[in-house]
N, C-alpha and C positions, 0 to 999 in steps of 0.2 A: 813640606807638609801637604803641597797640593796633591803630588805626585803619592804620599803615602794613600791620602784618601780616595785617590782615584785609585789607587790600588787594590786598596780595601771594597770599594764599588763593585770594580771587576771582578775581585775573589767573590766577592756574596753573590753578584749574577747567575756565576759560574758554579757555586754550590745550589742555586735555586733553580740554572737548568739540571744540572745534575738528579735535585731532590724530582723535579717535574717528570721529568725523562723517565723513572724510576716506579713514580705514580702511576706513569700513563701503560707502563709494561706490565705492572702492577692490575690494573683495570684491562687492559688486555688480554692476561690471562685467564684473570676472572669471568670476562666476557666470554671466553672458549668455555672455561672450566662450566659456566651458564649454559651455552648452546646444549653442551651435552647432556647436561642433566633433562635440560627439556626435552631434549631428542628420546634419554632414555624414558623420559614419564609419558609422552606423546606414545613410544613406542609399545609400553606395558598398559597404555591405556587403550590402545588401541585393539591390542592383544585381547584386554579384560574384555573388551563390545564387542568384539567380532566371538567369543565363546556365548557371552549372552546371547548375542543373536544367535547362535547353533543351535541353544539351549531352549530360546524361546521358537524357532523353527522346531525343534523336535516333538517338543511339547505340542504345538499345533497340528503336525501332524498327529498327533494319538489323540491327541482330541476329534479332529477329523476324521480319524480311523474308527473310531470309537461311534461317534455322531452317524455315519455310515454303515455301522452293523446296524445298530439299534434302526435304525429306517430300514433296512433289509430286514431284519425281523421282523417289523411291523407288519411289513409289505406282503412276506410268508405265510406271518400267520393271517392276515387277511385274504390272501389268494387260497388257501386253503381253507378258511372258513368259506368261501364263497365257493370253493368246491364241493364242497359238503353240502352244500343249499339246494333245495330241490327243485327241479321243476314248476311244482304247483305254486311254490312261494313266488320262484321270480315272477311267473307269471303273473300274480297278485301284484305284484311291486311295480311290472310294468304297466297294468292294469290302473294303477293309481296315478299313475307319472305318465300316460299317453296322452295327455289331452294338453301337457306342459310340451311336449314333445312335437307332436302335432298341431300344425296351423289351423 
């Protein structure tokens, strides 16, 4: 009777490495099957930010492109109005502003 039981001991150990063993390859896999998923979401997210950022780069250039004309227009047509101005006026203007100018 001993010997059955101790028998019986052994079979059951031996189906509980068996069942463990099985688990742990089990979780094993899943842990790889894991890694890659991450790897692949890591990699499509990363994908996703680095377009955003192209996206929001481009954008800022044309807004700076943009920000950059209109100042050059400004700029034009003030040099150009102040081409237009005459003599007698600057003269007047500087007339008003020399005494700001002068110690």
């Amino acid at each position: 009777m001993k010997d059955d039981l101790l028998s019986e001991v052994v079979k059951v150990e031996k189906e509980l490495a068996r069942v463990l063993e099985k688990e742990n390859e089990g979780a094993r896999k899943m842990l790889v099957d894991l890694r890659k998923d991450s790897d692949r979401s890591i990699s499509e997210e990363k994908k996703q930010l680095q377009e955003a950022l192209n996206q929001a780069i481009t954008a800022s250039d044309i807004r700076a492109e943009k920000k950059a004309s209109d100042i050059m227009e400004k700029a034009d047509a003030t040099a150009s109005r102040l081409e237009r101005t005459g003599d007698d006026l600057l003269k007047e203007i500087i007339r008003k502003h020399i005494t700001r100018i002068l110690p």
